[in-house]
N, C-alpha and C positions, 0 to 999 in steps of 0.2 A: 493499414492492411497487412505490414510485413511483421508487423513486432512482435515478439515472443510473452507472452504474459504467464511470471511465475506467481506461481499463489499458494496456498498452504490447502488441506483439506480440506477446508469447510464447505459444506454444500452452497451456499451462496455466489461463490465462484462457479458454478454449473453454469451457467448460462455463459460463461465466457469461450467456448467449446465452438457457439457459433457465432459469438464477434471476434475473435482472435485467430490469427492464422495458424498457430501456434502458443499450446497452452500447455505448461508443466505443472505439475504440485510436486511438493515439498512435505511430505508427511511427518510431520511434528513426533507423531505420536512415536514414530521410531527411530529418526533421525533427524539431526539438526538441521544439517546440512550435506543436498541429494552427492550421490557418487560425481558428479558436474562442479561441485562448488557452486551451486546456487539454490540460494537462501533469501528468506523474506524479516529476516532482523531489522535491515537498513527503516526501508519501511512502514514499516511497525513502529520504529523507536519518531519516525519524523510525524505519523499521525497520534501516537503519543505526545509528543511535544508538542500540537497544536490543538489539541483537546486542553492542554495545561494551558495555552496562552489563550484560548478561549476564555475560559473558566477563572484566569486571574488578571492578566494584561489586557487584554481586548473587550472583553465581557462581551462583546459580542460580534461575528462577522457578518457583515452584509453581502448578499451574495454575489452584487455587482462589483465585489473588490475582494473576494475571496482567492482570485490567484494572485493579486499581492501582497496577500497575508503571508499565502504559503512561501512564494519568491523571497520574502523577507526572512520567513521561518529556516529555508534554507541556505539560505546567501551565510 
């Protein structure tokens, strides 16, 4: 309920306005990164890299061990 959720433009993030206590964007289109130093690179690059280990190492996630894909992806 406390957490800050930063996110980029896209309208798909709208609806985080009322599950988040707090919801920033990051508007791409004009900056990389807001006047705060916070930016959604990190993120982007880590579900990057597991669309890639989907697609070649994994071929496929199940969803009952989907966050130990990621824990692994990230570790």
């Amino acid at each position: 309920p406390g957490a800050v959720v930063h996110t980029d433009e896209s309208g798909a993030y709208s609806m985080m306005v009322a599950i988040a206590s707090l919801h920033k964007r990051v508007k791409h289109k004009t900056m990389f990164v807001d006047p705060e130093g916070h930016h959604t690179n990190c993120v982007e690059s880590f579900f990057a890299e597991m669309r890639r280990s989907q697609a070649g190492r994994y071929h496929r996630f199940g969803l009952g061990y989907l966050q130990y894909y990621a824990a692994e992806l990230g570790w």
